[in-house]
N, C-alpha and C positions, 0 to 999 in steps of 0.2 A: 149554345149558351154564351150569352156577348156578357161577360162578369169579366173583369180584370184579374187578373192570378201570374204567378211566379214559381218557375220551378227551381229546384233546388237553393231555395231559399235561406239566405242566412236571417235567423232569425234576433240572431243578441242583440244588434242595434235597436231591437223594439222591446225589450225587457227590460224591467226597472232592475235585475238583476245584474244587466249585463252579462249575460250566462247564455249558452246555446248555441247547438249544433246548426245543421242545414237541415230543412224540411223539405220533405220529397215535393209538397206543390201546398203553396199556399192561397188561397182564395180571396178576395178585398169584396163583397158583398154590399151592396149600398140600398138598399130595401128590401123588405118583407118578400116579395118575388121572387129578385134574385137569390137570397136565402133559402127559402123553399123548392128552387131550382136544383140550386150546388146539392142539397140532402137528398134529394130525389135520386140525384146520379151518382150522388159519394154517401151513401147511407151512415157509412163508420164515420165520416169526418169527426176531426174534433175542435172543439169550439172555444176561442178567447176573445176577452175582448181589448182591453189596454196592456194585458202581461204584466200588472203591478202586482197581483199574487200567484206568479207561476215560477216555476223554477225547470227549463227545460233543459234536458241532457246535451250537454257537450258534445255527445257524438252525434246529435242528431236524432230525429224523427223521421223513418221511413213510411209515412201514411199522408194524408192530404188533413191541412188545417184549413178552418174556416176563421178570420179577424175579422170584427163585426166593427171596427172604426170609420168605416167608413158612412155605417147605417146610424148617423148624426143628427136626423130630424126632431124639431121638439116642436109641439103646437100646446098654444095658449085659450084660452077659451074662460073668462072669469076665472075663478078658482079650480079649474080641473088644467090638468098637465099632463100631456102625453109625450114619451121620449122615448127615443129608441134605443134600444139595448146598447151601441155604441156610444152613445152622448155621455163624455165625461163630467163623473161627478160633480169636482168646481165648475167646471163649464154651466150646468143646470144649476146650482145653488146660485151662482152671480145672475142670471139672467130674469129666475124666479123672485131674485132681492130687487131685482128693476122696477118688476112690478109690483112688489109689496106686498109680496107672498111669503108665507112663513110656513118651517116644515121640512128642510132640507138645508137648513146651515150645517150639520153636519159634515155635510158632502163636502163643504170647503177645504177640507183637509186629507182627503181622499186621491191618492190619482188613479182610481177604477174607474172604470163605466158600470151604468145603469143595469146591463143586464149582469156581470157579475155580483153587485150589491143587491141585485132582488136576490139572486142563487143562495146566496151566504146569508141575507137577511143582515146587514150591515147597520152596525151602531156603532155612537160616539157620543161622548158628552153629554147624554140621559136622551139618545131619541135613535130610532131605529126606522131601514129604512120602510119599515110594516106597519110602523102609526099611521102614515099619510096615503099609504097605498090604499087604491080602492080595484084593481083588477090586474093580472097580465097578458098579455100574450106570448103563448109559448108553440115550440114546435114538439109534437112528439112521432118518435118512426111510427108506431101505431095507430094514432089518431091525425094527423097530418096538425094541422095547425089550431090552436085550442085557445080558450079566454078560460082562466080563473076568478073568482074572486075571493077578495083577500082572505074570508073566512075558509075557502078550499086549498088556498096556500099551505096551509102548517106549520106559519110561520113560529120560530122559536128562536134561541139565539143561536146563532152560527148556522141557523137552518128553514130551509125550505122546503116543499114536496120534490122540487127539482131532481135531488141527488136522487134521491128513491126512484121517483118513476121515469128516472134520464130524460128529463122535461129539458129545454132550451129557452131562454128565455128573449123573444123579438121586439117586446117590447111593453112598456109599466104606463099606468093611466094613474095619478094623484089627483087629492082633493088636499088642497092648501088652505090655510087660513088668514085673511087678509092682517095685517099687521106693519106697526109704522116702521117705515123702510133703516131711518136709520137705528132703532132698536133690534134689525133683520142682521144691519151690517156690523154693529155693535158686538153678536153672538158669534158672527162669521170669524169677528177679530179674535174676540177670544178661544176660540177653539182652534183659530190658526196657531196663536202662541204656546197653547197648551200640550199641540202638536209637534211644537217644534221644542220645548221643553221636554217631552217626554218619548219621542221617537225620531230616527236619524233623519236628516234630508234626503233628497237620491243622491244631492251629492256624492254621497255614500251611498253606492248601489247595494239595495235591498229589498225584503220581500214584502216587508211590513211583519207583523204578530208571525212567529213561524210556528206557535203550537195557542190550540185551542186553551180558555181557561176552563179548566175542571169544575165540576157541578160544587159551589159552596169555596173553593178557593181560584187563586192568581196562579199561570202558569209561571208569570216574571219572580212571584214570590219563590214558587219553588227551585226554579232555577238559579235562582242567587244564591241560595241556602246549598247548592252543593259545587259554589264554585266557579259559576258558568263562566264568568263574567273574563277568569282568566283563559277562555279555554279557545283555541285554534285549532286550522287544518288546514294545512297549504294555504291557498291563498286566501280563504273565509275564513272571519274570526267573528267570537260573539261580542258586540255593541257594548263599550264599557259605562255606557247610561243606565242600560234596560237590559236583562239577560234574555228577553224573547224576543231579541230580534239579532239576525245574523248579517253583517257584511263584507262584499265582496271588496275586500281591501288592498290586493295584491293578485289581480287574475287569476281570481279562485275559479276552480270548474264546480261541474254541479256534482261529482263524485267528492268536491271536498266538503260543499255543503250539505250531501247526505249523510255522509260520516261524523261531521261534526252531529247531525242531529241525533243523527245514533248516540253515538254518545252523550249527548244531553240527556234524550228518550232512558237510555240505561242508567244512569246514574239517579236521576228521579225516580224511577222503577226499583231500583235494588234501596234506596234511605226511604223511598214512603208506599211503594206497592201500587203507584198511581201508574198507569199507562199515558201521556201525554198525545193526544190528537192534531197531529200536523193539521194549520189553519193553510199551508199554500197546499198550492195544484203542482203535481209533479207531471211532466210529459218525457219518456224514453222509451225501453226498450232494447236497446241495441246491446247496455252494458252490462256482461254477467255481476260483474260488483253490485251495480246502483239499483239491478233486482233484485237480487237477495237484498239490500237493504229496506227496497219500500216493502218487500212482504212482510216485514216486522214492521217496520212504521206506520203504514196505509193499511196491514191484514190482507194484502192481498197474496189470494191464491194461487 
């Protein structure tokens, strides 16, 4: 298998986080093949694609990752846009503004890639990224390699079939709608600044939203409302713009970012009886702490 990979991998230099251990072997996959390859031979791998919503354990991951950055292809065809799971967000919103395609300014303010925002179903500023999608391609261990279409999706907010049926997603086909390029770039500006108005830079290493908002209200509301805004942990503290977002202000590890969330999680739980739905991906394992904490946060067993 001629795929580029790395063992024991430090992985924090590619985290918006700035957080993370060593990875027992990491993969750098650059098309659908070689992807289909690596799963073949590493069935469990686990799959990212830019690390702007993951938060991985400081001690490390003993299992093999797949990062799909390298899988960067995007083809043009009139109004339909094919991209690969890795092609970051602003990367495709600038490229599709070239040609005068509308549909995807959102993504301007985004640093995910393509196949995490199909996963999560990703919006901003009244457009989501399910309006314009018309198919995916995805890998599944069962079925090997699959096309959806958008109506088999599931799409909803924060969500897709993906989590449920441990779908992977290789790669998104859109249908855009032609429109005048500087009214494309116009939307882009504004949602850059609204962005930066209302959520940190990376300057300030961060995850982006660290907890889903609840069916009928704001998770930022309820986390103001008990305080958040003053609250730390070793080196992560909560964003004193926005109480749903946490940064890494002081070589925070990911044991100080889970404890913080714990604590946020409890405190909204005990004043409103809401459970708060962590929006990042967690990856560890190693540390008895940071277990017992996602099994109250994540419910895992």
């Amino acid at each position: 298998m001629n795929v580029v990979s790395e063992k024991n991998f430090d992985i924090r230099k590619l985290t918006s986080f700035k957080i993370g251990g060593k990875i027992k072997e990491v993969f750098f996959p650059e098309n659908v093949e070689d992807f289909e390859n690596i799963l073949n031979t590493y069935p469990n791998a686990k799959v990212f694609g830019n690390l702007s919503n993951t938060l991985i354990s400081s001690d490390g991951y003993d299992g093999v990752v797949i990062i799909t950055t390298h899988m960067d292809k995007i083809e043009i065809e009139g109004n339909t846009v094919i991209a690969d799971a890795g092609v970051k967000g602003p990367k495709l919103a600038q490229i599709v503004c070239e040609q005068s395609l509308s549909g995807l300014e959102f993504m301007i303010g985004f640093p995910g890639s393509v196949g995490g925002e199909v996963f999560m179903n990703a919006s901003a500023n009244s457009q989501a990224i399910s309006d314009s999608l018309t198919s995916v391609l995805c890998y599944s261990k069962e079925k090997g390699i699959v096309k959806y279409s958008k109506d088999e999706m599931d799409f909803s907010y924060r969500h897709s079939r993906c989590k449920k049926d441990n779908l992977i997603v290789l790669q998104a086909e859109f249908k855009l709608l032609s429109k005048n390029q500087a009214e494309i770039k116009q939307q882009m500006e504004n949602n850059l600044q609204f962005r930066k108005a209302h959520q940190p830079s990376l300057a300030l290493p961060n995850c982006g939203s660290i907890f889903k908002n609840p069916q009928g209200d704001s998770a930022g509301r309820l986390l103001d409302s008990i305080g958040a805004k003053s609250m730390t942990c070793g080196g992560a503290k909560v964003w004193e713009n926005h109480a749903n977002f946490i940064v890494n202000s002081n070589n925070g590890t990911s044991l100080d970012v889970l404890t913080l969330m714990y604590n946020l999680h409890t405190k909204v739980k005990d004043k409103y009886e809401i459970e708060l739905e962590p929006e990042i991906i967690f990856l560890g394992g190693k540390n008895e702490k940071e277990n017992e904490l996602c099994k109250i946060l994540y419910k895992v067993k």
